[in-house]
N, C-alpha and C positions, 0 to 999 in steps of 0.2 A: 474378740470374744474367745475363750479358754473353754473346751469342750471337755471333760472328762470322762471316761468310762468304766466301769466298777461292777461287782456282782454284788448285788444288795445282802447285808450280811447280819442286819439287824436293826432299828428303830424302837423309839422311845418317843415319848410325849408329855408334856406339864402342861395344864389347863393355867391358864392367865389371864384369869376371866370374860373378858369376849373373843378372846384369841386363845389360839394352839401352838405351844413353842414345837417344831418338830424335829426331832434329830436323828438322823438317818447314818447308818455304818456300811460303809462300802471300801473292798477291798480289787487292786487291780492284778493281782497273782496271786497265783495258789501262793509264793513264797509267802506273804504279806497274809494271807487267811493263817497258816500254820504259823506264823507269829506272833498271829492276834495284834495285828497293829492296822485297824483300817484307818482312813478317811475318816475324817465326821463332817457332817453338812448340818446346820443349822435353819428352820426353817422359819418365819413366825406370819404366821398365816390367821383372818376371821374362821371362826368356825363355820362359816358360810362354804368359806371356799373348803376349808377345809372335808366338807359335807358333798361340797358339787366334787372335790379328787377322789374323796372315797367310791362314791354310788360310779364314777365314771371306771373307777379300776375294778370294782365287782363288774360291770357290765363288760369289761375288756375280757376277765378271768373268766367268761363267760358263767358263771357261777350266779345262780338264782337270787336272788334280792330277800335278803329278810322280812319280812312281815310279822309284826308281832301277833300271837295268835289271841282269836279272842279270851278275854277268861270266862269263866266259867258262872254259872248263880254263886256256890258257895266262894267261889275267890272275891268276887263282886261284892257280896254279904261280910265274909269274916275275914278278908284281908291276904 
């Protein structure tokens, strides 16, 4: 097994309808960031899993979990 390591330098994603193509930019030297030449890793992942790496990496960032707030009467009413 081939291990790599990188500084996360960027990501993208294309919805593929029950799945998430993920593509992730990672560079292993500053040289390679000031060239703009990273790695690409491709990923293609259920949106399941996709859903269980996010909520795991907000819990890691320790950063509060979204909740969408309730709406309101009139959001409820007129949209």
């Amino acid at each position: 097994m081939i291990e790599s390591f990188g500084a996360l330098v960027g990501w993208t994603h294309q919805d593929a309808g029950d799945r998430i193509m993920l593509r992730l930019e990672s560079v292993q030297s500053s040289e390679a960031a000031r060239k703009h030449d990273p790695d690409l890793f491709r990923f293609l992942m259920t949106k399941q899993q996709a859903a269980i790496l996010g909520n795991y990496l907000v819990q890691l960032s320790g950063q509060p979990l979204a909740v969408p707030k309730k709406r309101g009467w009139f959001r409820r009413r007129f949209g």
